[in-house]
C-alpha positions as CSV (number, residue, x, y, z in Angstrom):
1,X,0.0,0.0,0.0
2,X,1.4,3.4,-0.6
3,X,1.7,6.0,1.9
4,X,0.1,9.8,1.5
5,X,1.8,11.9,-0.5
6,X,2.0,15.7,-0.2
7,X,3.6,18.9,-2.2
8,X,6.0,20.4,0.2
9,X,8.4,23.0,-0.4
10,X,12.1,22.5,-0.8
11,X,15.3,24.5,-0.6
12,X,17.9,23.1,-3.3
13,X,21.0,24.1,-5.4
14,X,21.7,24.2,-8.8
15,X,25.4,23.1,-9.8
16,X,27.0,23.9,-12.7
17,X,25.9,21.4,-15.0
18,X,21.9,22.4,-14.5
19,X,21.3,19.5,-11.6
20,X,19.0,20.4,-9.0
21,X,20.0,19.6,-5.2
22,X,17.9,19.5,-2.7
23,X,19.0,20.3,0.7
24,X,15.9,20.4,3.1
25,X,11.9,19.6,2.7
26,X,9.8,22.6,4.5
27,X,5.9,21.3,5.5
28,X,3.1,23.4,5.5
29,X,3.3,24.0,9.1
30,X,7.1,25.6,8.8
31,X,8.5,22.5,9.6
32,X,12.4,22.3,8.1
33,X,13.7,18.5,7.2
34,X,16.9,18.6,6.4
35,X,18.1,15.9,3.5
36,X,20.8,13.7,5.6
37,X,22.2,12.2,2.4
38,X,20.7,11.4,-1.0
39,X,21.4,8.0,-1.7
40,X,20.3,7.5,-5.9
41,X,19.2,10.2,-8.1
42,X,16.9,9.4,-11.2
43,X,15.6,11.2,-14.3
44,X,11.8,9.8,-15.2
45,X,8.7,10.8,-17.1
46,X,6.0,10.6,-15.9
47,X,2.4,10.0,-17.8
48,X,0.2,13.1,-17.0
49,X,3.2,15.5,-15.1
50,X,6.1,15.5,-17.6
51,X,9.2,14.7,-16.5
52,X,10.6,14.9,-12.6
53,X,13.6,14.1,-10.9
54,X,13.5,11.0,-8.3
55,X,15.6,11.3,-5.5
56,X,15.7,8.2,-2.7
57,X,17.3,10.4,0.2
58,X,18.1,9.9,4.3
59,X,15.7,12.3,6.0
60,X,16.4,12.5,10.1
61,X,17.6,8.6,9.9
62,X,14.8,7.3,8.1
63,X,14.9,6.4,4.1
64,X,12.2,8.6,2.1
65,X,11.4,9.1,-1.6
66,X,11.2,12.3,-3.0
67,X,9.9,13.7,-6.0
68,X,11.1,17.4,-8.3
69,X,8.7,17.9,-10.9
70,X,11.1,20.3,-13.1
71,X,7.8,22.0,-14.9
72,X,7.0,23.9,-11.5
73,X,9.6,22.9,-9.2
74,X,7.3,21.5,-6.9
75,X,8.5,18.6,-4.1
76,X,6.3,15.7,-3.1
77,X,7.3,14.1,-0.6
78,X,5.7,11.8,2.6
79,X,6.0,13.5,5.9
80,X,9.4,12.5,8.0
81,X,8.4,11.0,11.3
């Protein structure tokens, strides 16, 4: 079963070569996450969305699964617990 997903805001980087990093997740409530390491990075396309970014990251010790979409730079993302 898959967990609930939510559009969260996300402070990131871009390097020289045009790659976004992100850095910390920020919740609705002003809640700051900050990305312990991200683990694999991943170009996809996705049916209805265009194309995103897949990143499987360590987020305060646990694993989590995040998501860029590069059309609006929005991050989706399950809470950290």
């Amino acid at each position: 079963m898959r967990g609930y997903r939510h559009d969260v805001g996300m402070i990131a980087v871009w390097d020289r070569r045009g790659h976004l990093t992100p850095l910390s997740l920020i919740w609705d409530d002003g809640t700051r996450y900050r990305i312990d390491a991200i683990l694999e990075r991943r170009e996809v396309v996705l049916e209805h969305e265009g194309s995103a970014v897949c990143y499987r990251c360590r987020i305060a010790g646990t694993m989590r699964r995040i998501r860029a979409r590069s059309r609006n730079l929005t991050c989706r993302s399950r809470r950290p617990k």
